[in-house]
VMD Tcl script that draws the C-alpha trace (Angstrom):
set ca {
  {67.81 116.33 -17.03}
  {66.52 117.77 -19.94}
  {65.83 115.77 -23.40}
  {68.69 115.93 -25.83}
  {65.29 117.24 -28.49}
  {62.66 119.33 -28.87}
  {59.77 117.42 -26.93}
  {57.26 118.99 -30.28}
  {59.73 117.62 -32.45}
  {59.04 114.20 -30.34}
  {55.53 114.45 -30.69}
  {55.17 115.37 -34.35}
  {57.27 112.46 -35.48}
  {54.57 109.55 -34.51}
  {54.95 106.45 -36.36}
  {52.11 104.68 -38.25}
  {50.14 102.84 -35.76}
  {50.88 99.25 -35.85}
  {48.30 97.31 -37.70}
  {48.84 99.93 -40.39}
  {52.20 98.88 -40.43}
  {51.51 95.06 -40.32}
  {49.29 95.96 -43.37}
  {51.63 97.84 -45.28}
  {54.38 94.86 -44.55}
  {51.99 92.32 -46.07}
  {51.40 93.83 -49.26}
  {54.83 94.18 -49.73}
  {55.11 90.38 -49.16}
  {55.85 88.22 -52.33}
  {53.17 85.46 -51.52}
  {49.75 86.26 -50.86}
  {48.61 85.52 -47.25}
  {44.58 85.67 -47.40}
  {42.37 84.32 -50.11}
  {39.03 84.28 -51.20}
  {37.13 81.17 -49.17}
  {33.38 81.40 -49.50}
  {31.82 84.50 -48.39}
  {34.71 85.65 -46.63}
  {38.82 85.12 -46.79}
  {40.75 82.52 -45.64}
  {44.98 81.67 -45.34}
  {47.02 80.48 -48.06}
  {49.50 77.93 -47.25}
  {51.97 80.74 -47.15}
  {49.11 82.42 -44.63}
  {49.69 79.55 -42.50}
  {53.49 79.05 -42.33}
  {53.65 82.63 -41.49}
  {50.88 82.04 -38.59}
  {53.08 79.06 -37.10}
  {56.13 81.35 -37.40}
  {54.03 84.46 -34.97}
  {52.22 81.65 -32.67}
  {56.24 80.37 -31.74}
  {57.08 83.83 -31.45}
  {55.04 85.00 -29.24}
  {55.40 81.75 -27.24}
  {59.26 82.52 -27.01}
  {58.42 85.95 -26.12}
  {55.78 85.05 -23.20}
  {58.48 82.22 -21.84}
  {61.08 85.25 -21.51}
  {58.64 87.78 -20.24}
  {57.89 85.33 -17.29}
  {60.98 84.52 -16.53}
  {62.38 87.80 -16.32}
  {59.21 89.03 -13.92}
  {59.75 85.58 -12.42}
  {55.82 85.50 -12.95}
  {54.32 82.58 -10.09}
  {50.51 82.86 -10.49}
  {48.73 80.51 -9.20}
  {45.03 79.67 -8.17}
  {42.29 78.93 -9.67}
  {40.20 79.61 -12.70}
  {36.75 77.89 -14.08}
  {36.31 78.26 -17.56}
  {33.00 77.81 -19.21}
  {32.27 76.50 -22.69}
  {30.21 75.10 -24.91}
  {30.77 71.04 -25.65}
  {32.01 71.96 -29.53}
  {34.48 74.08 -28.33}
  {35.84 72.03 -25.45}
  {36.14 69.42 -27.77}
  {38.20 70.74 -30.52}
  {39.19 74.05 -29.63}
  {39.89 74.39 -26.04}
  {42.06 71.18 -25.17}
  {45.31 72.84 -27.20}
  {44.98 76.14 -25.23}
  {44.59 74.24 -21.86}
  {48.11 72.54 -22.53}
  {49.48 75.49 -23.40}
  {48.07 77.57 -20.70}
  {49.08 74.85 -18.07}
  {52.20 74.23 -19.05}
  {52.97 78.17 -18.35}
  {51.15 78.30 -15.00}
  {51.41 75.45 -13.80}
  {50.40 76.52 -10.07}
  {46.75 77.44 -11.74}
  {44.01 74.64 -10.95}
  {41.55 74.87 -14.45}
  {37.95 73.58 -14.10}
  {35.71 73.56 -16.87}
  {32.13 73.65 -16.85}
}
mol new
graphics top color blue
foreach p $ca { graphics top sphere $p radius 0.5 }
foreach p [lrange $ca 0 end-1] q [lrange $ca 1 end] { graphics top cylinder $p $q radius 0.2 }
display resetview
């Protein structure tokens, strides 16, 4: 069955690529996301609600995506880090990760 368009019409109309378009949407944004923080930039409280807001987002969206490809991986994976890390930064992914697969056995080292 042929296309109901011209397949170079198709082609010719490419959207922006999508950071350019997550760009574009956050200037357009009424509070300022990023700030100046030392050498580099940092989020604004506004930044960070909008960071919670993606992180449950993409949560919802990996809980559907399992269930719909009724995802059951399990096995094992070893994970090493260094003790700052493991400390502070790893423990909240682990929860996370485990709570999703919960047929994966995690070992750090």
């Amino acid at each position: 069955m042929a296309a109901p368009w011209p397949r170079r019409r198709l082609l010719s109309a490419a959207p922006h690529p999508p950071s350019r378009r997550r760009c574009s949407g956050w200037r357009r944004s009424s509070e300022p996301l990023l700030a100046p923080q030392g050498r580099g930039r940092g989020l604004t409280p506004a930044g960070e609600d909008l960071v919670g807001h993606a992180r449950r987002i993409l949560a919802v969206h990996t809980e559907a995506w399992l269930a719909l490809k009724g995802a059951r991986v399990g096995g094992r994976i070893a994970i090493g880090t260094t003790q700052d890390f493991a400390d502070h930064g790893l423990p909240e992914l682990l929860r996370a990760f485990a709570a999703s697969h919960p047929r994966v056995r995690i070992e750090l080292r």
